[in-house]
Structure formats: structure tokens, C-alpha cells
PyMOL Python script that loads the backbone (N, CA, C, O; Angstrom):
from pymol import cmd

cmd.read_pdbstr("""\
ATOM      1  N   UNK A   1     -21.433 -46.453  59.040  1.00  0.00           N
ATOM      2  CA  UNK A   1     -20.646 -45.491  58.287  1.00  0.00           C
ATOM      3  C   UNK A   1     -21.616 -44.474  57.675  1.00  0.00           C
ATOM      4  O   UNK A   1     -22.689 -44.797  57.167  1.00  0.00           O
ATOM      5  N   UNK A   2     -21.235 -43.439  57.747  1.00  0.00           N
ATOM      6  CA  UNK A   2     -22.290 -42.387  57.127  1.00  0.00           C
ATOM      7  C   UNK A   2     -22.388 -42.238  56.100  1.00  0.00           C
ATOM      8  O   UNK A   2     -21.403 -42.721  55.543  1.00  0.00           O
ATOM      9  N   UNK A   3     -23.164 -41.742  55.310  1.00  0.00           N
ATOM     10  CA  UNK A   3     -23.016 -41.295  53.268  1.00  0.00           C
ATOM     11  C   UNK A   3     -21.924 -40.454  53.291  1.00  0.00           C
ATOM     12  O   UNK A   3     -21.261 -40.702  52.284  1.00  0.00           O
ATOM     13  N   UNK A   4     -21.477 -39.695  53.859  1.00  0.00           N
ATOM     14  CA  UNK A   4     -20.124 -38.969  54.121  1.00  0.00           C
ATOM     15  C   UNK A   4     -18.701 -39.867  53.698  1.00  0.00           C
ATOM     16  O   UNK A   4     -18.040 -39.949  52.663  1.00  0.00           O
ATOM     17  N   UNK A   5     -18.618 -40.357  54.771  1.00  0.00           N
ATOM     18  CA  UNK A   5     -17.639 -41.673  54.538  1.00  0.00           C
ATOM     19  C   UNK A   5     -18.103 -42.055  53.294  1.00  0.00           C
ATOM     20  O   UNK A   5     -17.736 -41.319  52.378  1.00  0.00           O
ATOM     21  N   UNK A   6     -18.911 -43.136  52.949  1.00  0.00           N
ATOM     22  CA  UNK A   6     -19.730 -44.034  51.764  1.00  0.00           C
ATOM     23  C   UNK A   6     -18.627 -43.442  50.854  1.00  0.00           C
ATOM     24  O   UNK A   6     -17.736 -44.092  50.307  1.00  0.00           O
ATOM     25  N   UNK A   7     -18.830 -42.074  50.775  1.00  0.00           N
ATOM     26  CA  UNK A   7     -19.007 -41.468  49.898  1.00  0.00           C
ATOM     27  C   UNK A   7     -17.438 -40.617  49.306  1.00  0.00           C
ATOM     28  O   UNK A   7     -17.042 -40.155  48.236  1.00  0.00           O
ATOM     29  N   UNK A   8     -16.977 -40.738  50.511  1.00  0.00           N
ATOM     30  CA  UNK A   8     -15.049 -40.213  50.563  1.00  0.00           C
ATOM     31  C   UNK A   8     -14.529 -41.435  50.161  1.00  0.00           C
ATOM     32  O   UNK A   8     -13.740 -41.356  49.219  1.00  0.00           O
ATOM     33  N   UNK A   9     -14.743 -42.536  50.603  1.00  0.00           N
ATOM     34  CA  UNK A   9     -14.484 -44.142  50.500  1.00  0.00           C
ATOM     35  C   UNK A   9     -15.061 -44.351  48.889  1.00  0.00           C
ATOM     36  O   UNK A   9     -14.119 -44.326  48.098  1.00  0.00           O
ATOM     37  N   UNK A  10     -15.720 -44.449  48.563  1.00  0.00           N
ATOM     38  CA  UNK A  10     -16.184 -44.238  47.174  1.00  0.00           C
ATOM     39  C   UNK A  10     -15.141 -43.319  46.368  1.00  0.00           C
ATOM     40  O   UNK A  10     -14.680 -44.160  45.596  1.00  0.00           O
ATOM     41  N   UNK A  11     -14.732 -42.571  46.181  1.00  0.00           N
ATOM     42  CA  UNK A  11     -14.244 -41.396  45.495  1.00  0.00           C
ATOM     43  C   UNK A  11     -12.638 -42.088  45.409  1.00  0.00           C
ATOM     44  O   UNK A  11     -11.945 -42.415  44.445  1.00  0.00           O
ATOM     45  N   UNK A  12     -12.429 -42.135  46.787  1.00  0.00           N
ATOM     46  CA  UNK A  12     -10.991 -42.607  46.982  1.00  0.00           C
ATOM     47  C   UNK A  12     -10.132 -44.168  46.417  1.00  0.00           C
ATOM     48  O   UNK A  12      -9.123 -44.425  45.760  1.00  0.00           O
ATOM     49  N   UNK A  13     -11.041 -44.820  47.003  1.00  0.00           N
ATOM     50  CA  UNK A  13     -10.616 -45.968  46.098  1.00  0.00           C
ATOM     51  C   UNK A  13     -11.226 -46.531  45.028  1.00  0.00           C
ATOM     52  O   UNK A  13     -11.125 -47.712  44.694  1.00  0.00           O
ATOM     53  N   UNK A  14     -12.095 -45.373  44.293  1.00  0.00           N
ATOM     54  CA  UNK A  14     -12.271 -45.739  42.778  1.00  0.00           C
ATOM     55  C   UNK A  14     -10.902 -45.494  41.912  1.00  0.00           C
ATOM     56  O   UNK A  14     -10.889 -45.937  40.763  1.00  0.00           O
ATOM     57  N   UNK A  15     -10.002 -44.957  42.303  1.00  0.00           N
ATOM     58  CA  UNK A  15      -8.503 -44.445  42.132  1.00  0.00           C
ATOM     59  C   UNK A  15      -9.001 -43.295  40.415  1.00  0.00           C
ATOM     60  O   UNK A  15      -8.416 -43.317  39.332  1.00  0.00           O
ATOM     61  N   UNK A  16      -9.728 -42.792  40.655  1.00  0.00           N
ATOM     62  CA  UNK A  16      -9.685 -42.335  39.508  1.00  0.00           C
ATOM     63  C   UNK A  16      -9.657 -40.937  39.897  1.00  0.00           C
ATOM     64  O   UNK A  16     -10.163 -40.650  40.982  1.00  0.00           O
ATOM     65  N   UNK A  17      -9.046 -39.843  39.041  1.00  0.00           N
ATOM     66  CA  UNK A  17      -8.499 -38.100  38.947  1.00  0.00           C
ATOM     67  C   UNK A  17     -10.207 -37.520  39.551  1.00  0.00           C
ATOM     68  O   UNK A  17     -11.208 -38.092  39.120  1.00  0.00           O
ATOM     69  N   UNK A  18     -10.302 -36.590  40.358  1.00  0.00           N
ATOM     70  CA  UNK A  18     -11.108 -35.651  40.684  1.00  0.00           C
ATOM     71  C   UNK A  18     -11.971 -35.317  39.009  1.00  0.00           C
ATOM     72  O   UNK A  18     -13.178 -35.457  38.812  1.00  0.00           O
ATOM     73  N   UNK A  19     -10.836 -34.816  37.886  1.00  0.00           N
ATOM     74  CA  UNK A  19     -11.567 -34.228  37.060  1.00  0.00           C
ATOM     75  C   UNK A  19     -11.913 -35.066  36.110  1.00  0.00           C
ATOM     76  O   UNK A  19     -12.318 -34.486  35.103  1.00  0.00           O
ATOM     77  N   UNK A  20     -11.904 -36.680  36.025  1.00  0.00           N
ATOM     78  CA  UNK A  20     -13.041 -37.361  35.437  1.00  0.00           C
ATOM     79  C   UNK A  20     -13.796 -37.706  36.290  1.00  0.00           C
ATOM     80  O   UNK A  20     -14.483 -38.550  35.715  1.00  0.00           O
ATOM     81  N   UNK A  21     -14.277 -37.597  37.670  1.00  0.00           N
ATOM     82  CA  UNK A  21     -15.559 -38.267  38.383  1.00  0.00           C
ATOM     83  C   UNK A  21     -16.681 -36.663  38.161  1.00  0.00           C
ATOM     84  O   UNK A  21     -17.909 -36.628  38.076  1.00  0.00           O
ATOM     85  N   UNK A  22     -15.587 -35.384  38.116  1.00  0.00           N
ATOM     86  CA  UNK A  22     -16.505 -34.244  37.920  1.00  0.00           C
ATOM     87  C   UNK A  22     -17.050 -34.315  36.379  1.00  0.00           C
ATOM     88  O   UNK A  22     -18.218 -34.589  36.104  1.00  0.00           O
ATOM     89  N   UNK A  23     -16.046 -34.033  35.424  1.00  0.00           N
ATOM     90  CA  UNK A  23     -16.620 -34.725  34.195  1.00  0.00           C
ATOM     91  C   UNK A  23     -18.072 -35.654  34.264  1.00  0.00           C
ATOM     92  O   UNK A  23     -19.070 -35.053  33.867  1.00  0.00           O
ATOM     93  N   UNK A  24     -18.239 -36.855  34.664  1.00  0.00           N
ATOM     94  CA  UNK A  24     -18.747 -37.914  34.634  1.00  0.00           C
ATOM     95  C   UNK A  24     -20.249 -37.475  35.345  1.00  0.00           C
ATOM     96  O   UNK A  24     -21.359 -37.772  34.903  1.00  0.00           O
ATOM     97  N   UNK A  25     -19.928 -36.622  36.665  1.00  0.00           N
ATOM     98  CA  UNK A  25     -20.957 -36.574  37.352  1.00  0.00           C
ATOM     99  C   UNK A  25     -21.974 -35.333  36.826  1.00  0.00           C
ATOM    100  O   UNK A  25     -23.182 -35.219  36.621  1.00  0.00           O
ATOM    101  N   UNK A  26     -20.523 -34.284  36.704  1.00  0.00           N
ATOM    102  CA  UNK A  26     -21.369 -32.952  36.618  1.00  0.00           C
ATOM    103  C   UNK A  26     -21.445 -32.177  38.116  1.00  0.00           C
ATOM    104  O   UNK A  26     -22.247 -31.303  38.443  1.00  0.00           O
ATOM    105  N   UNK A  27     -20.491 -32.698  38.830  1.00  0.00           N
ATOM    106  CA  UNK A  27     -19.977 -32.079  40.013  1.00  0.00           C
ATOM    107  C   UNK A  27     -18.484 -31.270  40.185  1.00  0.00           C
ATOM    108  O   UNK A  27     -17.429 -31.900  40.257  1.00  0.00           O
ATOM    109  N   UNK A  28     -18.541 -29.983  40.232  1.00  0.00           N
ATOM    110  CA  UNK A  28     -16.960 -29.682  39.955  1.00  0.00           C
ATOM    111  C   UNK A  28     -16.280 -30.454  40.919  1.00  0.00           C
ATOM    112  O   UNK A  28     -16.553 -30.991  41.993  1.00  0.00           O
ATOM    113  N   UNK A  29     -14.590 -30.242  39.637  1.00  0.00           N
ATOM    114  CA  UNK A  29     -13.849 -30.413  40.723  1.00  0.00           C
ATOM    115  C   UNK A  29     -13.405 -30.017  41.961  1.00  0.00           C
ATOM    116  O   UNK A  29     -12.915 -30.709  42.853  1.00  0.00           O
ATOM    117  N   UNK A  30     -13.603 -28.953  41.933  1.00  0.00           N
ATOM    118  CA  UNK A  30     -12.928 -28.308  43.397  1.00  0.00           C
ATOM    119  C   UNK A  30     -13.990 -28.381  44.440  1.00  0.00           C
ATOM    120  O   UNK A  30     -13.630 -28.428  45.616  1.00  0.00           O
ATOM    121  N   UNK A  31     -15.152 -28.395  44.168  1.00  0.00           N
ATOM    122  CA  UNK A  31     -16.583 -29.164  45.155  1.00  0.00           C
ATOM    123  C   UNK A  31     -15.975 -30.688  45.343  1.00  0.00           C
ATOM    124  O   UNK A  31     -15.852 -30.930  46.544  1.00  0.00           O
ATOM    125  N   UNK A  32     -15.641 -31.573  44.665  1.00  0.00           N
ATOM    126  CA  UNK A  32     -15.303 -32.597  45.164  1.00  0.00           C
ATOM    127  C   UNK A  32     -13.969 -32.659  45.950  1.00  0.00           C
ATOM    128  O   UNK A  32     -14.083 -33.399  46.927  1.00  0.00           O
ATOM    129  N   UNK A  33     -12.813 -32.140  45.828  1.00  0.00           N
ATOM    130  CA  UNK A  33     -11.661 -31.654  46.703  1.00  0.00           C
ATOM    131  C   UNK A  33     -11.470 -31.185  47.539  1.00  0.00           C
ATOM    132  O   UNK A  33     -10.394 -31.225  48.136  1.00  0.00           O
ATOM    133  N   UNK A  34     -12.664 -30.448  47.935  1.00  0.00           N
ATOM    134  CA  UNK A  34     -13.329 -29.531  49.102  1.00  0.00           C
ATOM    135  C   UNK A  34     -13.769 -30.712  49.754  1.00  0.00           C
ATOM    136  O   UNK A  34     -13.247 -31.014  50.827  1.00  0.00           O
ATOM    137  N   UNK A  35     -14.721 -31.476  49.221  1.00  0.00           N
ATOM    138  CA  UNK A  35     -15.445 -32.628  49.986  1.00  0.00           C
ATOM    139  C   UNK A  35     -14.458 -33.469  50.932  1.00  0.00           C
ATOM    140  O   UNK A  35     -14.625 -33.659  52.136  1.00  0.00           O
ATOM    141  N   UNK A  36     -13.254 -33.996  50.037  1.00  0.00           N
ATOM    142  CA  UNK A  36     -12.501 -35.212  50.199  1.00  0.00           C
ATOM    143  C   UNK A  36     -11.474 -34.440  51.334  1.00  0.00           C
ATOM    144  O   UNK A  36     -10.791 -35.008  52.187  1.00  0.00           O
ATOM    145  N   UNK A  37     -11.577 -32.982  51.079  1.00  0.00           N
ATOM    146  CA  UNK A  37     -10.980 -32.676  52.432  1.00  0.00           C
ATOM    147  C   UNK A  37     -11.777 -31.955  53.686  1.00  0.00           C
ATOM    148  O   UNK A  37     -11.537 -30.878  54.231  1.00  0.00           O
ATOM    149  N   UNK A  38     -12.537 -32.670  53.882  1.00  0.00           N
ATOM    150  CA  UNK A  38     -13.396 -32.476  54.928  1.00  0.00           C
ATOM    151  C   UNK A  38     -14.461 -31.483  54.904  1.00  0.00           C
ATOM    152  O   UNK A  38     -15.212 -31.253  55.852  1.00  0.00           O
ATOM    153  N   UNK A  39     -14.482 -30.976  53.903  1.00  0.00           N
ATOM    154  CA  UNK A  39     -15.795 -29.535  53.861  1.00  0.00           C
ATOM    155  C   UNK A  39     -16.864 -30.573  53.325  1.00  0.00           C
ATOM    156  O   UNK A  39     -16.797 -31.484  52.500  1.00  0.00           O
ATOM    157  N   UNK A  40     -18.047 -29.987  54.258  1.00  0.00           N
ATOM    158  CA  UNK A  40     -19.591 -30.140  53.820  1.00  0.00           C
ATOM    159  C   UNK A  40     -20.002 -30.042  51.949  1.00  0.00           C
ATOM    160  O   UNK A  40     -19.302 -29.271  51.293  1.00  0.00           O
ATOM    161  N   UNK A  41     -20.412 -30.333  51.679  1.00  0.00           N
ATOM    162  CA  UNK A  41     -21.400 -30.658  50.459  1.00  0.00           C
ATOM    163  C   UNK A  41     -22.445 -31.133  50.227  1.00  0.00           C
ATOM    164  O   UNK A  41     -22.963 -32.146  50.698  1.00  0.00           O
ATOM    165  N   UNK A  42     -22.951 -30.151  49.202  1.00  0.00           N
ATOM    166  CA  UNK A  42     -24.820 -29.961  48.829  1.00  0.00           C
ATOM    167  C   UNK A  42     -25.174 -31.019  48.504  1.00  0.00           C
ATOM    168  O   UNK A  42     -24.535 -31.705  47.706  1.00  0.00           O
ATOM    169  N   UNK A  43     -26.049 -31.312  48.941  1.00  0.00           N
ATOM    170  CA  UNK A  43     -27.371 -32.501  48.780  1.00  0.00           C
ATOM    171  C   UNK A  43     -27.102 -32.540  47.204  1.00  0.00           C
ATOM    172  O   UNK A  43     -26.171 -33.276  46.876  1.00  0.00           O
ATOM    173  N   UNK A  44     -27.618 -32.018  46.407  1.00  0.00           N
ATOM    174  CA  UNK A  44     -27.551 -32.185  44.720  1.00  0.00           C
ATOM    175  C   UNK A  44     -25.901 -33.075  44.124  1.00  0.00           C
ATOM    176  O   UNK A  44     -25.637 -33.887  43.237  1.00  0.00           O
ATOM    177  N   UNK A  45     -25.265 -32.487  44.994  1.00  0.00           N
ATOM    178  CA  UNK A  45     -23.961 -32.934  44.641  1.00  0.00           C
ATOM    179  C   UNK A  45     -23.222 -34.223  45.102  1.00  0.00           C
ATOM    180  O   UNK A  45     -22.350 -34.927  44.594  1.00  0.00           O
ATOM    181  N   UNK A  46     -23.958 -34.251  46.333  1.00  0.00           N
ATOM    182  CA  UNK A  46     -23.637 -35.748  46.918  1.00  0.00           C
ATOM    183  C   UNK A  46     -24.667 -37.190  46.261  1.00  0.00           C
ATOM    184  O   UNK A  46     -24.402 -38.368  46.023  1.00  0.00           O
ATOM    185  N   UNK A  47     -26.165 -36.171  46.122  1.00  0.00           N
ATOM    186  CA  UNK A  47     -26.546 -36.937  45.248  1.00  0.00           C
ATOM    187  C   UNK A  47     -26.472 -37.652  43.820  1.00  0.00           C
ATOM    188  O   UNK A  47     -27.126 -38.622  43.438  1.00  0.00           O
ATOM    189  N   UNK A  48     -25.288 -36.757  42.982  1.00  0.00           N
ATOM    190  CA  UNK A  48     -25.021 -37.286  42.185  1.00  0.00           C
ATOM    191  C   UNK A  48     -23.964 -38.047  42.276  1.00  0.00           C
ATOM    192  O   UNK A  48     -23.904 -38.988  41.485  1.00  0.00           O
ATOM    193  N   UNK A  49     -22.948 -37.870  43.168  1.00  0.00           N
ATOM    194  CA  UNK A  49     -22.039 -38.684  43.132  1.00  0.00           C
ATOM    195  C   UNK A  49     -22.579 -40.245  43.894  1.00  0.00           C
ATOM    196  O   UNK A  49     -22.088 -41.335  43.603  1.00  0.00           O
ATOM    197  N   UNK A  50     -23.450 -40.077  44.695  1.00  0.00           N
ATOM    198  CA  UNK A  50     -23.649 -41.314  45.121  1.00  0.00           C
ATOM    199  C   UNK A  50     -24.319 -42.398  44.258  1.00  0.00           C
ATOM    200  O   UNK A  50     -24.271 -43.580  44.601  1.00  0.00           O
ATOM    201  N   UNK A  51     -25.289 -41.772  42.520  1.00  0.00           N
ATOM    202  CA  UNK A  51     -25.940 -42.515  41.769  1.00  0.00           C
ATOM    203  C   UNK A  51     -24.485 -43.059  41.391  1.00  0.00           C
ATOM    204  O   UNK A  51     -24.112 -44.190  41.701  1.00  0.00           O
ATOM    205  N   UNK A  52     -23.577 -41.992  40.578  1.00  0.00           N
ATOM    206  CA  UNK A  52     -22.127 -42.473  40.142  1.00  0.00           C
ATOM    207  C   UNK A  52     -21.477 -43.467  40.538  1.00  0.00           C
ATOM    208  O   UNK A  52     -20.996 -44.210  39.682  1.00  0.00           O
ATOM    209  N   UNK A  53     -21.275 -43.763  41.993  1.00  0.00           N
ATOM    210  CA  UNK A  53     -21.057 -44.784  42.765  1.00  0.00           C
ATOM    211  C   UNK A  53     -21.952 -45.889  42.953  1.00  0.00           C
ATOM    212  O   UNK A  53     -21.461 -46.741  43.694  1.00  0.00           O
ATOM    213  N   UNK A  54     -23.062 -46.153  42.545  1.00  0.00           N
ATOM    214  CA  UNK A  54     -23.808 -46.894  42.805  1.00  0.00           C
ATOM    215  C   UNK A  54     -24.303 -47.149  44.576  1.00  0.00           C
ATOM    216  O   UNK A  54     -24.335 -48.273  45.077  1.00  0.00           O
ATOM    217  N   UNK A  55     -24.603 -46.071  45.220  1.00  0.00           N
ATOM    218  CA  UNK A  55     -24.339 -45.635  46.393  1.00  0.00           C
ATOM    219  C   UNK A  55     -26.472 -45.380  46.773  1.00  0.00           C
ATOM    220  O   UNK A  55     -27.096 -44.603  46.052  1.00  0.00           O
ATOM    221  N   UNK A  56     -26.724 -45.649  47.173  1.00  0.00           N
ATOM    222  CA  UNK A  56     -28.447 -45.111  47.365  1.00  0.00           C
ATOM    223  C   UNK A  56     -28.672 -44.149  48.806  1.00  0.00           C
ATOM    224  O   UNK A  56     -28.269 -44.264  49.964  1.00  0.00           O
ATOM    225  N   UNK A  57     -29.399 -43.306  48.195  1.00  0.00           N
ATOM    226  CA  UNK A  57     -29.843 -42.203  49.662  1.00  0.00           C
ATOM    227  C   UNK A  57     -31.211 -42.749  50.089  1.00  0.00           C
ATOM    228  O   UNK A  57     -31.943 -43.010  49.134  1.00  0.00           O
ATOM    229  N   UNK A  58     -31.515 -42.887  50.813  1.00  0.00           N
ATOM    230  CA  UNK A  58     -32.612 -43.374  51.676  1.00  0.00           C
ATOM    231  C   UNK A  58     -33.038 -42.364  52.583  1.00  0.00           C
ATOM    232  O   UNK A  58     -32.249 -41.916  53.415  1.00  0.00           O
ATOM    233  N   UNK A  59     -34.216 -41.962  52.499  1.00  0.00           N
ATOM    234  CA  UNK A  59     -34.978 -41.227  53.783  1.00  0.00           C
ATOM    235  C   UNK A  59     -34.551 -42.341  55.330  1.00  0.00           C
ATOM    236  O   UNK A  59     -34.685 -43.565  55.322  1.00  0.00           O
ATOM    237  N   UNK A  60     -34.043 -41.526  56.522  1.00  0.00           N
ATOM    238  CA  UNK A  60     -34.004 -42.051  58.009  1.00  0.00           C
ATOM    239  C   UNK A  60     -35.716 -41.886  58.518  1.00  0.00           C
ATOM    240  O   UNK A  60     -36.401 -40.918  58.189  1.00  0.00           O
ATOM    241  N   UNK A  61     -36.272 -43.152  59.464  1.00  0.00           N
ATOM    242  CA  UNK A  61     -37.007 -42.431  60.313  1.00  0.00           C
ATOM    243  C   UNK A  61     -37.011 -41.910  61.380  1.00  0.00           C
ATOM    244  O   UNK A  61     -37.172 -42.702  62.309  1.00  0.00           O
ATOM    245  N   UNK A  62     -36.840 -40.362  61.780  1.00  0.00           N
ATOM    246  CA  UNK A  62     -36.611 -39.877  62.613  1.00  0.00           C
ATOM    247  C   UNK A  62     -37.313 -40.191  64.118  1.00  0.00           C
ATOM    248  O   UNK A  62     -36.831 -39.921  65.218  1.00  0.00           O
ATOM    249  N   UNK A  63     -38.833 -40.962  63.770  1.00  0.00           N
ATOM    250  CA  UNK A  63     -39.116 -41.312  65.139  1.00  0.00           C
ATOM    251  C   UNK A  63     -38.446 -42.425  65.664  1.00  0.00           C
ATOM    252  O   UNK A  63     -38.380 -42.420  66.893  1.00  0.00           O
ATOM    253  N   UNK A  64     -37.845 -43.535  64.999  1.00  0.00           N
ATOM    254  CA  UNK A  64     -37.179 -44.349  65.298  1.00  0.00           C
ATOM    255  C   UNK A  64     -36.110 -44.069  65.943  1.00  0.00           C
ATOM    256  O   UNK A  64     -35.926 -44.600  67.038  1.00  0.00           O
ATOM    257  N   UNK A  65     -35.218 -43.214  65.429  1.00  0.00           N
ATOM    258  CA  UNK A  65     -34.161 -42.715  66.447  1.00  0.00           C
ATOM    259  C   UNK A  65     -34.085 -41.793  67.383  1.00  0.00           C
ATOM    260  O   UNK A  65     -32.976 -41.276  67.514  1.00  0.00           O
ATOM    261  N   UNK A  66     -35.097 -41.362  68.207  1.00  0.00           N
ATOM    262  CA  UNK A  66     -35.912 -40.655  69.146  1.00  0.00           C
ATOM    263  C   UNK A  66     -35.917 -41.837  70.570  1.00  0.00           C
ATOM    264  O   UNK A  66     -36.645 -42.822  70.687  1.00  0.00           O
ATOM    265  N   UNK A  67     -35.270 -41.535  71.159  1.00  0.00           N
ATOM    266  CA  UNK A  67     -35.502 -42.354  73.012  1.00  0.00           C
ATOM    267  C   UNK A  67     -36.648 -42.096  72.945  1.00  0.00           C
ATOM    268  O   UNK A  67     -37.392 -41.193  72.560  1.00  0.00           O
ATOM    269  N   UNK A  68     -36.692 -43.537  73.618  1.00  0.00           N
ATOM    270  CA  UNK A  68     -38.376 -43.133  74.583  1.00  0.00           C
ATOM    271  C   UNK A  68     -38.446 -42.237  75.617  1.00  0.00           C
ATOM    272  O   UNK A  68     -37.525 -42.100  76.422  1.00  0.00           O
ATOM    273  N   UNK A  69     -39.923 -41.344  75.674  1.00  0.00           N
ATOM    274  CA  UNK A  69     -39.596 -40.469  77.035  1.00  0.00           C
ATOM    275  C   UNK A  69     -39.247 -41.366  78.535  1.00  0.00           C
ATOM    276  O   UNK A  69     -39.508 -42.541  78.794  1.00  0.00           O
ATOM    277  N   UNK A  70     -38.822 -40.715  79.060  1.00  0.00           N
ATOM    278  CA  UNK A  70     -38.605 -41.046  80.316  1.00  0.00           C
ATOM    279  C   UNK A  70     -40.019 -41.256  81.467  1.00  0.00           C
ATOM    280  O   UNK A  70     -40.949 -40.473  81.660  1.00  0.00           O
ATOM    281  N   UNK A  71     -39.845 -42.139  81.883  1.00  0.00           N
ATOM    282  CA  UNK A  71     -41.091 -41.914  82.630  1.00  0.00           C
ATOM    283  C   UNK A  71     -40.814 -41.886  84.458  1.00  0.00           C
ATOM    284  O   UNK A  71     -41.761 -41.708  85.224  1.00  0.00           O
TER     285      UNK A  71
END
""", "prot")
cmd.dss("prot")
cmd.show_as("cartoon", "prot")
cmd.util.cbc("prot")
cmd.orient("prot")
């Protein structure tokens, strides 16, 4: 599941109003309403909602998910 999901899934069944998780986070509301309906959102903003959630961002390693060349 992606931090995307994590993170719609988070929002959604915390059952709580858009304008106390913005309150709380310091993320507007309408950035989070935008989110929950499918629009992209800023790194700063996902990052806070994911501390809110108890949610962690982790660096990927990109060589890891790189095929091997072909030989």
C-alpha cells in the first residue's frame, strides 16, 4: 500500500471532521479534501499528517528496485 493510501486510510477511518485533523496538524482543510479526493499533495503536508497518524516516511532504495541489466 503506498503512503498515499496509508495515508487516505488514515484520515478516513480516524472518523474525525477535515477541520480538526487541519487544526491539529497545521495542514489546511481544503489541502486535505483535495488529498482525500484524489489530488497530489506536498511532501511538508503529507509529512505532517503522517507524524499525526503515527504513520513513518522512510527513504526507498532506489538501487534495489532497479532490474538487473540484461545480459
Amino acid at each position: 500500500m503506498s503512503l498515499e493510501d496509508q495515508l487516505r486510510t488514515a484520515i478516513k477511518d480516524s472518523g474525525q471532521p477535515g477541520l480538526a485533523i487541519a487544526k491539529a496538524t497545521g495542514v489546511s482543510q481544503p489541502a486535505i479534501s483535495r488529498f482525500l479526493s484524489g489530488e497530489d499533495i506536498r511532501f511538508s503536508a503529507a509529512s505532517k499528517l503522517a507524524e499525526y497518524f503515527g504513520l513513518e516516511l522512510r527513504p526507498v532504495d532506489q538501487k534495489a528496485k532497479k532490474p538487473a541489466p540484461k545480459r
